[in-house]
N, C-alpha and C positions, 0 to 999 in steps of 0.2 A: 583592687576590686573589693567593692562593701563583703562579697559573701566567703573570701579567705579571710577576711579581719574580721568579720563574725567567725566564721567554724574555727579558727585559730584560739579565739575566747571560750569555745566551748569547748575545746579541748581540753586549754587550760584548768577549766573547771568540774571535766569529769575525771582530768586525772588527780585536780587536790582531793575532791570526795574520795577517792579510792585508796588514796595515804591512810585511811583511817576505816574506810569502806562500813560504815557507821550510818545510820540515819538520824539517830541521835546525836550526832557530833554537831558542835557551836559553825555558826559560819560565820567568814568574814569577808568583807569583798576587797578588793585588794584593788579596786579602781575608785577616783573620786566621785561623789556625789554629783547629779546633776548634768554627768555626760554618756554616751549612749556604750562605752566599754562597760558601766558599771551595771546598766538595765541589759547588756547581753549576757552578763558573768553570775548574775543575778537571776536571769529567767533560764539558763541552764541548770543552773542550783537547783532551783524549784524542779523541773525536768529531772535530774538525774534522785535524788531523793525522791519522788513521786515511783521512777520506775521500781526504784528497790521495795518502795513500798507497796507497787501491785505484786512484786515476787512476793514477800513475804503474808502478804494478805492469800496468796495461793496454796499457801501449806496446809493440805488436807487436815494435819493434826493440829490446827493452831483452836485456841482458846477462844468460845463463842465472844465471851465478855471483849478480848484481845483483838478479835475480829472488828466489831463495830467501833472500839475506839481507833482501830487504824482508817476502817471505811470514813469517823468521821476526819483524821487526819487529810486523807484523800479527797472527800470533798473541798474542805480549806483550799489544797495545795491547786486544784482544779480553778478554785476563782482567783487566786494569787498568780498562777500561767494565765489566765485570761485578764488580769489587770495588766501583769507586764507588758502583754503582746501589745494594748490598749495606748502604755506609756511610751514603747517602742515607734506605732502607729504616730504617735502625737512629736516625736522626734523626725520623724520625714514630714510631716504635714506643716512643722517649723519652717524645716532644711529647706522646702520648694515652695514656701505660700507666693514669693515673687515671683515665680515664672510664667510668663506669659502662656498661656493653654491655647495651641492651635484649634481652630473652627474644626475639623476635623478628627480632636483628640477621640479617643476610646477610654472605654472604662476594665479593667482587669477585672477578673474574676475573683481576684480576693488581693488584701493590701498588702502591702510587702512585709511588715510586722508577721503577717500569718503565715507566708512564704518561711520568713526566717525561724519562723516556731517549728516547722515542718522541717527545715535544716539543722534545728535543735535537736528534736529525735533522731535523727538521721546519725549524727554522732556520736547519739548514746548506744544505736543498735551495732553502726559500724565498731565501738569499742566492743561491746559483748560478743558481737559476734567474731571479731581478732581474737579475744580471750576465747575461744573455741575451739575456734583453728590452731592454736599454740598449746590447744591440752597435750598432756603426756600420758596421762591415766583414759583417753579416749578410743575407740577407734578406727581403722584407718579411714573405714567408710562414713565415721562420723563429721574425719578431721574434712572427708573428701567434700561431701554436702555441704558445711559449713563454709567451705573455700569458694566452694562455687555460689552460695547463698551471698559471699563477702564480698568477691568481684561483682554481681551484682548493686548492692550497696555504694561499693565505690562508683561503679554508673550512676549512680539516683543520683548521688554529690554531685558528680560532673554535671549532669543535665538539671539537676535542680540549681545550684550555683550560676550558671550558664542563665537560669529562667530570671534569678533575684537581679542579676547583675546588667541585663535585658531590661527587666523592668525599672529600673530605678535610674537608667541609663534614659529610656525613654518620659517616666516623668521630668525628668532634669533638662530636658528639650522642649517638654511640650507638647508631644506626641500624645500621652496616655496623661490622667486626673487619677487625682486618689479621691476617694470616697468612702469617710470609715463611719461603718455604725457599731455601736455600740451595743455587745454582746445581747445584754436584758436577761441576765439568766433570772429565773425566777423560782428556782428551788431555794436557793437562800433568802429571800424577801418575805417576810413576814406578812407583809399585805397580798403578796401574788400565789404563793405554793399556800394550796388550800388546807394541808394539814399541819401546817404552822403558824395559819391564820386560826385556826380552830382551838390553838392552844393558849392563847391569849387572852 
């Protein structure tokens, strides 16, 4: 099933960040260019480094200056996850453009790309939140919350994975059509966010 060989990659990849547990540390992807291991191992990346960097943008005492160059890192990393999702998107829209579309198909509420970004996070929060539950310096009603926050969790995977694997299962039939638009964020675009039009 597509969405264990996805979350299996995104495991993969929050546990090398964590070798080093660094936001500054070099990346490297360890899949070849051009195939869809390397755009899943890649838009976790961007995911797991982004989450560290909303922790550390929350530290009360942190430096104004230190603030806005992380806020502008976070921006970056925000349109970098919405390209990958985009490139991921354009890897299914490949994988089925032959299949015949029954008279009857439906359209999803959002494309499988988007699904799998969602199962991205999913096991960034299932990792933090295990590193919770395994404190020792915690307690016991901390560990107890967290455990039950965690079995939770592991539902969302179940019934999210269960949803991706559904859907991707049904475009490959005919049943359901992809249809992806493209994001248009416009705080980065010089001609469309009006105070960076104004600076030019």
């Amino acid at each position: 099933m597509f969405s264990k060989f996805a979350f299996d990659i995104f495991e993969e990849s929050i546990s090398k960040y964590h070798e080093k547990d660094d936001v500054y540390q070099s990346f490297s992807n360890p899949y070849p260019k051009g195939e869809i291991d390397h755009l899943l191992y890649r838009k976790n990346w961007i995911d797991t480094v982004q989450w560290h960097y909303e922790d550390i943008i929350r530290d009360p005492n942190i430096n104004a200056q230190d603030a806005l160059v992380l806020k502008r890192k976070i921006d970056a990393s925000n349109q970098d996850r919405t390209d990958l999702v985009e490139y991921i998107d354009s890897y299914f829209l490949n994988k089925y453009q032959s299949v015949e579309i029954l008279e009857d198909a439906t359209i999803n509420t959002e494309s499988p790309a988007w699904a799998i970004d969602r199962l991205s996070i999913l096991a960034l929060k299932i990792y933090h939140m295990q590193e919770e539950v395994n404190r020792t310096d915690a307690s016991a009603t901390h560990i107890e919350k967290c455990t039950h926050k965690l079995n939770i969790l592991l539902e969302q995977r179940k019934d999210l994975s269960t949803a991706i694997d559904q859907l991707l299962t049904d475009i490959g039939a005919g049943r359901k059509y992809m249809k992806v638009y493209k994001q248009m964020k416009m705080y980065n675009d010089e001609e469309l966010n009006p105070v960076l039009r104004g600076t030019k």
